[in-house]
HTML snippet that shows the backbone in 3Dmol.js (N, CA, C, O; Angstrom):
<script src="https://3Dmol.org/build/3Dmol-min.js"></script>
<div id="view" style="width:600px;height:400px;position:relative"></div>
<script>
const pdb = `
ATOM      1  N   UNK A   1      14.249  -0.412 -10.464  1.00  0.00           N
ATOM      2  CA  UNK A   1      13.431   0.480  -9.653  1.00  0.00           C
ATOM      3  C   UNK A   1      12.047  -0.119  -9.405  1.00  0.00           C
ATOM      4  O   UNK A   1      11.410  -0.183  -8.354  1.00  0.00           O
ATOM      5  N   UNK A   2      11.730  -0.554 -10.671  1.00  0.00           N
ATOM      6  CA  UNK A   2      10.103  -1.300 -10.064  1.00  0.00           C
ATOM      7  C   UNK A   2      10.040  -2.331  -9.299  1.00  0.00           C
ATOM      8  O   UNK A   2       9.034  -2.568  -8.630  1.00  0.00           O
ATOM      9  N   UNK A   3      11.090  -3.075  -9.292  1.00  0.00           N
ATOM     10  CA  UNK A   3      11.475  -4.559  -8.129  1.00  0.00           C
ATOM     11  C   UNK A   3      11.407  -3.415  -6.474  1.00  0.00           C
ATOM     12  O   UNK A   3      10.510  -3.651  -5.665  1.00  0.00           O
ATOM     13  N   UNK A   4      12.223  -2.498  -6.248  1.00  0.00           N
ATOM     14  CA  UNK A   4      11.826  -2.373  -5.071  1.00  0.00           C
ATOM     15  C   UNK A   4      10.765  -1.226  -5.274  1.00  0.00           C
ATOM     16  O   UNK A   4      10.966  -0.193  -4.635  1.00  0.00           O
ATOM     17  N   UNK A   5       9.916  -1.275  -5.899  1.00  0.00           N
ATOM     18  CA  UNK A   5       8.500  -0.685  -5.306  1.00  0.00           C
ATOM     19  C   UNK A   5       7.194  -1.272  -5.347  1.00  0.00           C
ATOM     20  O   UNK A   5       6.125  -0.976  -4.813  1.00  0.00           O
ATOM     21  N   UNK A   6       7.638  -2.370  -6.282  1.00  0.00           N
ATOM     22  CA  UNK A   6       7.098  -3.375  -5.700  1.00  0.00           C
ATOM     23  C   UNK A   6       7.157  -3.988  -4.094  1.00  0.00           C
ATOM     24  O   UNK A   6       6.235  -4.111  -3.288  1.00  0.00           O
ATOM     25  N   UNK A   7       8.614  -4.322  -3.957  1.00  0.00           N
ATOM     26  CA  UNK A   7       8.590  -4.306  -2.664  1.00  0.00           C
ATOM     27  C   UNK A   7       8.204  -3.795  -1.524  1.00  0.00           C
ATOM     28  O   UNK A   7       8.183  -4.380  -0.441  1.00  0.00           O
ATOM     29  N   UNK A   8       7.921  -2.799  -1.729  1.00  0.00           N
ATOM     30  CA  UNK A   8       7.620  -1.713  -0.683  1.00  0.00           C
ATOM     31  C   UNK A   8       5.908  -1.744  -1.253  1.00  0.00           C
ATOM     32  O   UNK A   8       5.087  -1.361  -0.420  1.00  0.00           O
ATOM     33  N   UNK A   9       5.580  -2.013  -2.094  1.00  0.00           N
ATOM     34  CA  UNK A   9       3.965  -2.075  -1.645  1.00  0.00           C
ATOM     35  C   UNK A   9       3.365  -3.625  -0.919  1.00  0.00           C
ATOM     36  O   UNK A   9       2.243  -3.718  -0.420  1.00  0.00           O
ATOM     37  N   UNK A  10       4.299  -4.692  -0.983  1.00  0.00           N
ATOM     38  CA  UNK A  10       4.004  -5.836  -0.538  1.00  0.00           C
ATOM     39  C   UNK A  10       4.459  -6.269   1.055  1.00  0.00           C
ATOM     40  O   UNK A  10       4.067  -7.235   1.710  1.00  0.00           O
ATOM     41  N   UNK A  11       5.546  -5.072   1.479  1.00  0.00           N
ATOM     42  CA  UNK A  11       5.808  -5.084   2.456  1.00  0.00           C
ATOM     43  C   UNK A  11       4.633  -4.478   3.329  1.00  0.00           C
ATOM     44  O   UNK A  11       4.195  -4.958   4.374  1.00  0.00           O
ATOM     45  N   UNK A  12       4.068  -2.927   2.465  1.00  0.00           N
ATOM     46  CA  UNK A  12       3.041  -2.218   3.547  1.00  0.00           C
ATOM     47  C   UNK A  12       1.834  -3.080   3.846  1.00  0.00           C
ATOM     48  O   UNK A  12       1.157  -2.933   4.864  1.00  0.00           O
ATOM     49  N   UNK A  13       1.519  -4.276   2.614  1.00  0.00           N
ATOM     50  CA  UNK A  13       0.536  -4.777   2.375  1.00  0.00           C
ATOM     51  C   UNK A  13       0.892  -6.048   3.943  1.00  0.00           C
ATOM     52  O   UNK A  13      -0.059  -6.236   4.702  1.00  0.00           O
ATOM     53  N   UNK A  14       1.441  -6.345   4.065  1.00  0.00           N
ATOM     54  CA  UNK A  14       2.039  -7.347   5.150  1.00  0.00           C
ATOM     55  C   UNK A  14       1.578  -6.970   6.084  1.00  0.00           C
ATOM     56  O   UNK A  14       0.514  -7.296   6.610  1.00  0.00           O
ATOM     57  N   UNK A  15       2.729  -5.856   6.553  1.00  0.00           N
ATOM     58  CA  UNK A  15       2.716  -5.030   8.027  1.00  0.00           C
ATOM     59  C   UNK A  15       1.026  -4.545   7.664  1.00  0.00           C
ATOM     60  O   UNK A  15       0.289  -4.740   8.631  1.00  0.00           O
ATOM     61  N   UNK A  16       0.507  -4.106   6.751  1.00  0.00           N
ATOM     62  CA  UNK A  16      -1.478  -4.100   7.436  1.00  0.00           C
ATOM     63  C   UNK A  16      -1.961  -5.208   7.969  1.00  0.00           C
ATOM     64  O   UNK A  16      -2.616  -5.606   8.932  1.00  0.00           O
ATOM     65  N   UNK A  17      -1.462  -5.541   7.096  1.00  0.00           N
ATOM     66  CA  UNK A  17      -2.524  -7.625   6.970  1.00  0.00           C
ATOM     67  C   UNK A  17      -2.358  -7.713   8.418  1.00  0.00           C
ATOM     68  O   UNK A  17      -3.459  -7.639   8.962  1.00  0.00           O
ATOM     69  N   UNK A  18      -1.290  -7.857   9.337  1.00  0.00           N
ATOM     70  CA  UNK A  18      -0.421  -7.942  10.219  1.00  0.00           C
ATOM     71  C   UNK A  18      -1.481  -6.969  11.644  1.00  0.00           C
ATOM     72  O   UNK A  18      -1.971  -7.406  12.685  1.00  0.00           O
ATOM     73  N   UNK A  19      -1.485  -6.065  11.260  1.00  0.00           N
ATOM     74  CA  UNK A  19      -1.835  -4.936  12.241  1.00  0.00           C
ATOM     75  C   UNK A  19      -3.518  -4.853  12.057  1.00  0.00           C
ATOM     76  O   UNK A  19      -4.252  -4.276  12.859  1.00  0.00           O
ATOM     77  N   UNK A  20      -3.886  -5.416  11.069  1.00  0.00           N
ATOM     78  CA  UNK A  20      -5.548  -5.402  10.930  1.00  0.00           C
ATOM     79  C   UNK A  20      -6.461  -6.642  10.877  1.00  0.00           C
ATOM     80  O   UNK A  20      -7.683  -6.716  11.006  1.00  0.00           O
ATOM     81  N   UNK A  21      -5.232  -7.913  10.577  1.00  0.00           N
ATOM     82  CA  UNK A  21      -5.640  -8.799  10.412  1.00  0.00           C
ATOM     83  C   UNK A  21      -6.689  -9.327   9.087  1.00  0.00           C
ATOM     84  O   UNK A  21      -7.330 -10.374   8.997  1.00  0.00           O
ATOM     85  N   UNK A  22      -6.581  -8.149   8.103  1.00  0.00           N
ATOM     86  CA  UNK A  22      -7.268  -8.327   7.042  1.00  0.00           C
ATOM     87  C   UNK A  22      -6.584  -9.177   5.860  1.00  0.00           C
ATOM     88  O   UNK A  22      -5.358  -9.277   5.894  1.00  0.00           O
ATOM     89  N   UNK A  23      -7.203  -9.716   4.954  1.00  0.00           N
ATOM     90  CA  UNK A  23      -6.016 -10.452   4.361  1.00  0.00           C
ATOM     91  C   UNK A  23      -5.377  -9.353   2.847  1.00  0.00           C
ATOM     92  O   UNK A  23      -5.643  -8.157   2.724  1.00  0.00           O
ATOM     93  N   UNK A  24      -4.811  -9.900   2.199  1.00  0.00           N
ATOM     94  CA  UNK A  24      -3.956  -9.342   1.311  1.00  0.00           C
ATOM     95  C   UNK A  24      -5.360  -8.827   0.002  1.00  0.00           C
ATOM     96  O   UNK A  24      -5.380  -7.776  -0.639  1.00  0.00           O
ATOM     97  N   UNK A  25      -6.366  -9.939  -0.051  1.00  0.00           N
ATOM     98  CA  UNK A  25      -6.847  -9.586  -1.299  1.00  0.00           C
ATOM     99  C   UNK A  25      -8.446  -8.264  -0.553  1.00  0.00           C
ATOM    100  O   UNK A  25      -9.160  -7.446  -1.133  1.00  0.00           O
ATOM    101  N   UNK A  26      -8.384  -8.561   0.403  1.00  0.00           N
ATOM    102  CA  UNK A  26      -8.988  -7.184   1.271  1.00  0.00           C
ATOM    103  C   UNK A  26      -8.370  -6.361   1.077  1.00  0.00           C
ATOM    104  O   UNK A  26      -8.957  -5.591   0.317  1.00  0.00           O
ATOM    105  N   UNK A  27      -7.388  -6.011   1.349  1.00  0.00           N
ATOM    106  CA  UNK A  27      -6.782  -4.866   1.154  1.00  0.00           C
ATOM    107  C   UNK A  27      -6.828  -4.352   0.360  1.00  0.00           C
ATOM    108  O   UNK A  27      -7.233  -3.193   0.276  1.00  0.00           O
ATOM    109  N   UNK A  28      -6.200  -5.426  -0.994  1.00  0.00           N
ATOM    110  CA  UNK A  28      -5.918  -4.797  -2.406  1.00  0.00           C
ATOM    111  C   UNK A  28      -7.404  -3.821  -3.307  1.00  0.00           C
ATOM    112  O   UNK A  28      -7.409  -2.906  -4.129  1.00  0.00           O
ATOM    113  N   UNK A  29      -8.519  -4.628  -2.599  1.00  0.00           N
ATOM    114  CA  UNK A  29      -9.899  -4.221  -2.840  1.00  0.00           C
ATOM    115  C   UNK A  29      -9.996  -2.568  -2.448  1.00  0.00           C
ATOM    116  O   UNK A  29     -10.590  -1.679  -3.057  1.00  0.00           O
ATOM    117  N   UNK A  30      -9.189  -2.492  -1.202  1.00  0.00           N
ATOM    118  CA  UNK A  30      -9.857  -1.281  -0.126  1.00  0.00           C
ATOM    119  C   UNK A  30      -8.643  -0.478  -0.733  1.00  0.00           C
ATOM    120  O   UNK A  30      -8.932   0.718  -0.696  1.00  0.00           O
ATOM    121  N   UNK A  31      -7.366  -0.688  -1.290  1.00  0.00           N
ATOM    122  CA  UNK A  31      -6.330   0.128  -1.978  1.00  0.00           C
ATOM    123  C   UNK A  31      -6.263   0.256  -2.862  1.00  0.00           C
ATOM    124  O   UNK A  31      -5.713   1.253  -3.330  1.00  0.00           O
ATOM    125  N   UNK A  32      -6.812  -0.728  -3.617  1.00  0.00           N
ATOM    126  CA  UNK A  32      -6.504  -0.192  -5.584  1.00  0.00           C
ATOM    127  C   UNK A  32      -7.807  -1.128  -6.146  1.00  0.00           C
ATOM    128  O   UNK A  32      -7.647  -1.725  -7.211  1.00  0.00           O
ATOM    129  N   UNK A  33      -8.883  -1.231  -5.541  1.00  0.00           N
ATOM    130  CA  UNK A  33     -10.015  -1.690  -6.262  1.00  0.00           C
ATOM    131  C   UNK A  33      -9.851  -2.727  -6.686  1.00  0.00           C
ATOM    132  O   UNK A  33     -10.644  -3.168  -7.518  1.00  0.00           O
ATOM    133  N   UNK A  34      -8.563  -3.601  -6.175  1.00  0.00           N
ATOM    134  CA  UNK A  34      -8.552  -4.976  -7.059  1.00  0.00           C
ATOM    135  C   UNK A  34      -7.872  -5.606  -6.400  1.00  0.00           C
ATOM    136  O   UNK A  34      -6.740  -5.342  -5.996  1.00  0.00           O
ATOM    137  N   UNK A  35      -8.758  -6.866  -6.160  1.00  0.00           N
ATOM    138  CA  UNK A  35      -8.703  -8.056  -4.810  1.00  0.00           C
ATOM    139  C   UNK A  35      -7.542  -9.091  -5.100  1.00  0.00           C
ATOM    140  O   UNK A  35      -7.178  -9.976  -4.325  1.00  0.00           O
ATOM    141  N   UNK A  36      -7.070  -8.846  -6.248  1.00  0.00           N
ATOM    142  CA  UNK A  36      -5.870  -9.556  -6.656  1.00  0.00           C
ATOM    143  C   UNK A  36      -4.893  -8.312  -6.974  1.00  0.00           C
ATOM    144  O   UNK A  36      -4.136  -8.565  -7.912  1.00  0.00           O
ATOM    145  N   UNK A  37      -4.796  -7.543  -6.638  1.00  0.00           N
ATOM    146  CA  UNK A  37      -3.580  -6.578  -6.645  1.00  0.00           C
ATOM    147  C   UNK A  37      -2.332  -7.564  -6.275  1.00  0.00           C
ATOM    148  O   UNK A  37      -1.637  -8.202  -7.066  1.00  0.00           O
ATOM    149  N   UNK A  38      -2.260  -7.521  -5.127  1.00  0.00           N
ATOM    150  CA  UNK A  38      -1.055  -7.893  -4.312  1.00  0.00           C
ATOM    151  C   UNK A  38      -0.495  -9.395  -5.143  1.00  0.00           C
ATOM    152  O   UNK A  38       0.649  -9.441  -5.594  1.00  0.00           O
ATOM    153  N   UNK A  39      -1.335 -10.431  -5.253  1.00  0.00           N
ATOM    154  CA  UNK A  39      -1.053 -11.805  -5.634  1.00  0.00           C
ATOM    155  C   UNK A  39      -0.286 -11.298  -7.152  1.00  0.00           C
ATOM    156  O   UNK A  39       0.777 -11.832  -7.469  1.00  0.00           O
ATOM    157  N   UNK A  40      -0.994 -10.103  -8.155  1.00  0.00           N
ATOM    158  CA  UNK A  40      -0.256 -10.090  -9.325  1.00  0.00           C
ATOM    159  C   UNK A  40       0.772  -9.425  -9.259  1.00  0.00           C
ATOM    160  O   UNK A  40       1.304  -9.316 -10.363  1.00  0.00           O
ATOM    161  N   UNK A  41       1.620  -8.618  -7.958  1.00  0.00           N
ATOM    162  CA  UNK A  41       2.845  -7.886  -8.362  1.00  0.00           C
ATOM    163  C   UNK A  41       3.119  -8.895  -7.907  1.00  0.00           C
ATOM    164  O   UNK A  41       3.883  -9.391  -8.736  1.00  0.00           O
ATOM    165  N   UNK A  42       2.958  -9.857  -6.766  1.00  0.00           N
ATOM    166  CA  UNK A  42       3.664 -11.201  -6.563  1.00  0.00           C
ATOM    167  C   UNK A  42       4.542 -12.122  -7.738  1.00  0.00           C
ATOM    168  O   UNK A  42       5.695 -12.550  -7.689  1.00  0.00           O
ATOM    169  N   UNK A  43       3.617 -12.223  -8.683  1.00  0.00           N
ATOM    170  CA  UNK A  43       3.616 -12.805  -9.700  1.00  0.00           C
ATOM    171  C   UNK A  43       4.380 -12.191 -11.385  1.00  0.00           C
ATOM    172  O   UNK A  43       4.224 -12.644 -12.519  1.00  0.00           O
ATOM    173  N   UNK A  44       5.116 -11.142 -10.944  1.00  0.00           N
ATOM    174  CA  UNK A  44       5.402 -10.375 -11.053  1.00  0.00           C
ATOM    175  C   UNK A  44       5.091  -9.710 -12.747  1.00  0.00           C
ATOM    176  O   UNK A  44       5.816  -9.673 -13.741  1.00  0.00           O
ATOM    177  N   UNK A  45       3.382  -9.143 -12.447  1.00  0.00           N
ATOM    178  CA  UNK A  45       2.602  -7.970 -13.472  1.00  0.00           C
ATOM    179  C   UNK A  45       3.228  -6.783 -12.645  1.00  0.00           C
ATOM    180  O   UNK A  45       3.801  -6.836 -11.556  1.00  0.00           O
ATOM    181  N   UNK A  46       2.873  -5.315 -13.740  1.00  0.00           N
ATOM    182  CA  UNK A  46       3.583  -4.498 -13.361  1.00  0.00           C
ATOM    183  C   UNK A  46       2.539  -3.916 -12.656  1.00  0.00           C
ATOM    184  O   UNK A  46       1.576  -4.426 -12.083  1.00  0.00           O
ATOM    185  N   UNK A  47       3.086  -2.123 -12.870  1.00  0.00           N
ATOM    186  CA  UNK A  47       1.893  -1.150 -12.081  1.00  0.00           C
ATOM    187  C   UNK A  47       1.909  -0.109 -12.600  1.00  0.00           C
ATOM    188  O   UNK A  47       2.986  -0.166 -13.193  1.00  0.00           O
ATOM    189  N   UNK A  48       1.357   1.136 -12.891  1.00  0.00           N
ATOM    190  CA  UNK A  48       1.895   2.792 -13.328  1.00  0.00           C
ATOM    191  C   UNK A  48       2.132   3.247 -11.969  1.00  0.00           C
ATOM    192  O   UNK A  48       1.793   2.818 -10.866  1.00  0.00           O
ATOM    193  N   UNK A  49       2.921   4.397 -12.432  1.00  0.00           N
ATOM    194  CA  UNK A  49       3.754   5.029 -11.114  1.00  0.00           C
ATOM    195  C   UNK A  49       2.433   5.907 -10.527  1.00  0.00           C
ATOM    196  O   UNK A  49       2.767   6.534  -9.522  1.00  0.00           O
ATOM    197  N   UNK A  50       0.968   6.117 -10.913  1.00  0.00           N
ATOM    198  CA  UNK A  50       0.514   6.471 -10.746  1.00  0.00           C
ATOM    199  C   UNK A  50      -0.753   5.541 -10.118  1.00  0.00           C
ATOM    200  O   UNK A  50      -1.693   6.143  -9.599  1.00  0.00           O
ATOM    201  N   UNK A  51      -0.758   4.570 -10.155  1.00  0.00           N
ATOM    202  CA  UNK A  51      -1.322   3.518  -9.192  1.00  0.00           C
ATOM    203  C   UNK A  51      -0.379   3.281  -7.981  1.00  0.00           C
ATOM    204  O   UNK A  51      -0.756   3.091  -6.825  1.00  0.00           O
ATOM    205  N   UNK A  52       0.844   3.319  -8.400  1.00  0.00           N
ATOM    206  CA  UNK A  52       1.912   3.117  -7.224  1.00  0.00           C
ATOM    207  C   UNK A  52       1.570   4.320  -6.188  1.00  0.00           C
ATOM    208  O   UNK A  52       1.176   4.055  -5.052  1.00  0.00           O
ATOM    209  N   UNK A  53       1.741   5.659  -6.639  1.00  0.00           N
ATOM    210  CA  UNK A  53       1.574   6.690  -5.482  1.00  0.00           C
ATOM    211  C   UNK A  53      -0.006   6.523  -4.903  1.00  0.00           C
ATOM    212  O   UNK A  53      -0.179   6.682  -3.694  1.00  0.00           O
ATOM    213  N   UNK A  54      -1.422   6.129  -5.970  1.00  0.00           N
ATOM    214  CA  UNK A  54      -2.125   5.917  -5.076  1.00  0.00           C
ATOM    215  C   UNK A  54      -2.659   5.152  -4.164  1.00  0.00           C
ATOM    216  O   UNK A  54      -3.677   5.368  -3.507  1.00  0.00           O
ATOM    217  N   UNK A  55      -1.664   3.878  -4.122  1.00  0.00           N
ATOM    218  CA  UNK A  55      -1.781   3.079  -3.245  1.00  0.00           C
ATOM    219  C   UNK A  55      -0.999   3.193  -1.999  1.00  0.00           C
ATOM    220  O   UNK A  55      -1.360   2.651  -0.954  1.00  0.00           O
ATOM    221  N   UNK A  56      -0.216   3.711  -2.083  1.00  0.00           N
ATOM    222  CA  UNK A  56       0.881   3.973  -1.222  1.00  0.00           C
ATOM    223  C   UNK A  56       0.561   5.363  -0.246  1.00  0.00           C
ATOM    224  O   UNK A  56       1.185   5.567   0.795  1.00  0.00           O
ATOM    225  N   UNK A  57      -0.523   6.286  -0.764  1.00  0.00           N
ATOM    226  CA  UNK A  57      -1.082   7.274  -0.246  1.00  0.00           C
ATOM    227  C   UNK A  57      -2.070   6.827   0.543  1.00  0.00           C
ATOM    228  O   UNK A  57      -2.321   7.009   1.734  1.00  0.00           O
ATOM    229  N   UNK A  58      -2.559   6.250  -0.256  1.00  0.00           N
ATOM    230  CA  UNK A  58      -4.399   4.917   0.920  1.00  0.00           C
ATOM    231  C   UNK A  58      -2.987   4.427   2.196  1.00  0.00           C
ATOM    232  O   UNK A  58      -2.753   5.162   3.156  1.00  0.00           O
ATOM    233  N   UNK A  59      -2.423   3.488   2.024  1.00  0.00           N
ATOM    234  CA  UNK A  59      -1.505   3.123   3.212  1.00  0.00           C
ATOM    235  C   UNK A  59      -1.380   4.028   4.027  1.00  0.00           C
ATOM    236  O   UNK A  59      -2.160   3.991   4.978  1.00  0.00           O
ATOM    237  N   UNK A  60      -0.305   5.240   3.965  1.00  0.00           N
ATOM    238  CA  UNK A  60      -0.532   6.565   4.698  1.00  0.00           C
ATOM    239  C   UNK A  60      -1.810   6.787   5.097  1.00  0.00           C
ATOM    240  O   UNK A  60      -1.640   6.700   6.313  1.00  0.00           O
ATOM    241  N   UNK A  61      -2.972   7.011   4.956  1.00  0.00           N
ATOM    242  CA  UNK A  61      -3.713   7.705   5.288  1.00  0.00           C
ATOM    243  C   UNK A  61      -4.492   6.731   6.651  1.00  0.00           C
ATOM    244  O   UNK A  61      -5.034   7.050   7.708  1.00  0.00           O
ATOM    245  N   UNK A  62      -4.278   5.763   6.142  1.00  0.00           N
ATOM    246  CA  UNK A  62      -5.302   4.616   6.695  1.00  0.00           C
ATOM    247  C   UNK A  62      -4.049   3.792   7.620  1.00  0.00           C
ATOM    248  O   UNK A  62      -4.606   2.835   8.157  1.00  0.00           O
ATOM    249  N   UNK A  63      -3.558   3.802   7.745  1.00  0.00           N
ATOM    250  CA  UNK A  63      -1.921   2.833   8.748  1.00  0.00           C
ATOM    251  C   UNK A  63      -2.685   3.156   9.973  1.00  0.00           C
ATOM    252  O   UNK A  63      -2.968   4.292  10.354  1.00  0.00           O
ATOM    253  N   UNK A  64      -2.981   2.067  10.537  1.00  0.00           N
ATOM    254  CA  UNK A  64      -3.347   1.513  12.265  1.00  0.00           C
ATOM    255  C   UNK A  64      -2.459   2.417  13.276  1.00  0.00           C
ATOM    256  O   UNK A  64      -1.231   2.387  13.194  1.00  0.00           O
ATOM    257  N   UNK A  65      -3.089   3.178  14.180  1.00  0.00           N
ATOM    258  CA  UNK A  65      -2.489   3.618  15.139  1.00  0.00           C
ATOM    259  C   UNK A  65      -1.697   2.634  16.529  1.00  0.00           C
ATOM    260  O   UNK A  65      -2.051   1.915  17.463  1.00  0.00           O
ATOM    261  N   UNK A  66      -0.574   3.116  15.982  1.00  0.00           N
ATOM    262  CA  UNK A  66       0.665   2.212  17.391  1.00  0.00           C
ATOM    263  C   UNK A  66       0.967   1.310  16.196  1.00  0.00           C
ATOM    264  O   UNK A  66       1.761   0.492  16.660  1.00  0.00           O
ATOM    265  N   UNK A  67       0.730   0.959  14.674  1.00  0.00           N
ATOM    266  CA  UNK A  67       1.675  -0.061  14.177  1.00  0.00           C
ATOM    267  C   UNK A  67       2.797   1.022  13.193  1.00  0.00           C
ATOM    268  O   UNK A  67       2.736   2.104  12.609  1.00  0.00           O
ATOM    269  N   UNK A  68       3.808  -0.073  13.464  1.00  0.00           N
ATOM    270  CA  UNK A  68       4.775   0.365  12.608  1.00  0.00           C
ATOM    271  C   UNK A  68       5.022   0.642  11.335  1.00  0.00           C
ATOM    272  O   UNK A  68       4.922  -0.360  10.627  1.00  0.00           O
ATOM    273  N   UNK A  69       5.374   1.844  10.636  1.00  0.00           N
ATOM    274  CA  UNK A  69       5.364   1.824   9.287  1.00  0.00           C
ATOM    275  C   UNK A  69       6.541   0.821   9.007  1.00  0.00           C
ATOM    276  O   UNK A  69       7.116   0.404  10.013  1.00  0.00           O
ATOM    277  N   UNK A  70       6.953   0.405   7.868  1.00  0.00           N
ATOM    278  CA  UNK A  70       8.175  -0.471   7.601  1.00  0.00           C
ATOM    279  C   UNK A  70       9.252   0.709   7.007  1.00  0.00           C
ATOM    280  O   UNK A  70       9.146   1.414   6.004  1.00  0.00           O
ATOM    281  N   UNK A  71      10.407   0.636   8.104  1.00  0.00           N
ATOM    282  CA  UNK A  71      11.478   1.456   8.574  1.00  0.00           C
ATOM    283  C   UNK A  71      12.448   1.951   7.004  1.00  0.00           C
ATOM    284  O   UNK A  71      13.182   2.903   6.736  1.00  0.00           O
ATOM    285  N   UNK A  72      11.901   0.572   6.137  1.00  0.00           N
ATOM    286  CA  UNK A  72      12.714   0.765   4.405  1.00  0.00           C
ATOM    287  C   UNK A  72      11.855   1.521   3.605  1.00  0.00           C
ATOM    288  O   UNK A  72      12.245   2.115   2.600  1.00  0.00           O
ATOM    289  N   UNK A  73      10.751   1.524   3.989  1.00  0.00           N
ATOM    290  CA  UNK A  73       9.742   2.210   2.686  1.00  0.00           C
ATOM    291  C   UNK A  73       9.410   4.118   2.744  1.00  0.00           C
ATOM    292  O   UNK A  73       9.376   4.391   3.944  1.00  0.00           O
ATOM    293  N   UNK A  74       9.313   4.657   2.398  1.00  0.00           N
ATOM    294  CA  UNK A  74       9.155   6.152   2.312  1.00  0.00           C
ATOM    295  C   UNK A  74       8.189   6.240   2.414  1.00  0.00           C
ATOM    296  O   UNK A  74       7.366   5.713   1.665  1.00  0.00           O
ATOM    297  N   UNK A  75       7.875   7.114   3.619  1.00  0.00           N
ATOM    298  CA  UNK A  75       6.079   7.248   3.996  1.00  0.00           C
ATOM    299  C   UNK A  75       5.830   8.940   3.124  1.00  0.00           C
ATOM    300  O   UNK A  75       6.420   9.975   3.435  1.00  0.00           O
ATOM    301  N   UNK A  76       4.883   8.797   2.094  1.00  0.00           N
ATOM    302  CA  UNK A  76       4.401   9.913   1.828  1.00  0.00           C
ATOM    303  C   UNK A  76       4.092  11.012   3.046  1.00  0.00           C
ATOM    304  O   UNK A  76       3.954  10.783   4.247  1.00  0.00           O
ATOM    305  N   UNK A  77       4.026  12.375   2.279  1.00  0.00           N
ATOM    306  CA  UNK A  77       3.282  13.418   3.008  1.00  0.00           C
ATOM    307  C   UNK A  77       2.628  13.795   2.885  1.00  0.00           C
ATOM    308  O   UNK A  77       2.597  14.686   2.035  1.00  0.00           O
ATOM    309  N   UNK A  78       1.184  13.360   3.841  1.00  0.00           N
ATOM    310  CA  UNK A  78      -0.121  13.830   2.793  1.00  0.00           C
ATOM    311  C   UNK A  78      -0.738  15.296   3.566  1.00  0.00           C
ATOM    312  O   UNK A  78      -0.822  15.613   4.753  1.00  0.00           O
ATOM    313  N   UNK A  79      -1.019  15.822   2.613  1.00  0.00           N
ATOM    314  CA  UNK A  79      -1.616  17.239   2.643  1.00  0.00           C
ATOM    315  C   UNK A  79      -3.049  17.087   2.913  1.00  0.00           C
ATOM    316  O   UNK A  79      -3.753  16.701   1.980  1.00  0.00           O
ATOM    317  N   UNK A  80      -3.628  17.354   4.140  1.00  0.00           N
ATOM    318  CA  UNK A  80      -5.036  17.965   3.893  1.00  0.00           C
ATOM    319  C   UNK A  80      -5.589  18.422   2.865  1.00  0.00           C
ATOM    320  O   UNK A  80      -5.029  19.322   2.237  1.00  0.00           O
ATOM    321  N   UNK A  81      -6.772  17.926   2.471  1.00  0.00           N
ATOM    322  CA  UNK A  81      -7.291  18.604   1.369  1.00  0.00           C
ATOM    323  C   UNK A  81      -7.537  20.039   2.081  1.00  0.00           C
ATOM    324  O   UNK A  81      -7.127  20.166   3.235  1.00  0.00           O
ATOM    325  N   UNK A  82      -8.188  21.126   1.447  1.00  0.00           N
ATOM    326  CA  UNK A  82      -8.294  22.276   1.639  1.00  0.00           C
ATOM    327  C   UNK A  82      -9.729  22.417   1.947  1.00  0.00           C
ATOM    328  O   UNK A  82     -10.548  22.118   1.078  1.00  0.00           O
ATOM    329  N   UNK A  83     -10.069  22.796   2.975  1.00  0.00           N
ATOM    330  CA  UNK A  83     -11.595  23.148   3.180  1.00  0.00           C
ATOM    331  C   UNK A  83     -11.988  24.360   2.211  1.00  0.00           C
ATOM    332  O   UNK A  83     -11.284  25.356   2.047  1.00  0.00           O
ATOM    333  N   UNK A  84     -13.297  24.108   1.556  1.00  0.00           N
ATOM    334  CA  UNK A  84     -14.026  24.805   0.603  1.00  0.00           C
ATOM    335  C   UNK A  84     -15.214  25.642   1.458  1.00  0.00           C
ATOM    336  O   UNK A  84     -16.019  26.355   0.860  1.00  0.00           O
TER     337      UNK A  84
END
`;
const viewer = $3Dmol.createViewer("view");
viewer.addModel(pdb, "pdb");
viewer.setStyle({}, {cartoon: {color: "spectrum"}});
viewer.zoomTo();
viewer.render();
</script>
């Protein structure tokens, strides 16, 4: 199970790189605070399932308008926060 969710965060990390032209260790900065994210699941360090959903929620929220999500990965559903 962690091989493909890994996958699926290195794929979204692509298709951005791809659609923003930012590179991988940008991202990882602007998704999980750490500019070597991506290079260490590469390398294959792990993740908590709870870094996993919040990276994968930043993707959702932030995905380039007109690019494609990747058709294998499960796009969260994110809820509006609630106005106070």
């Amino acid at each position: 199970m962690e091989k493909a969710l890994a996958s699926n965060l290195l794929q979204l990390a692509s298709a951005y790189g791809a659609a923003t032209s930012l590179s991988d260790s940008t991202i990882g900065r602007l998704c999980a605070a750490d500019g070597r994210f991506f290079s260490r699941i590469r390398d294959g360090a792990t993740f908590t399932v709870k870094k996993y959903d919040e990276v994968i929620a930043w993707f959702s929220r932030q995905w380039p308008e007109g690019a494609e999500w990747p058709a294998d990965v499960p796009r969260p559903v994110i809820i509006p926060e609630a106005a106070e």
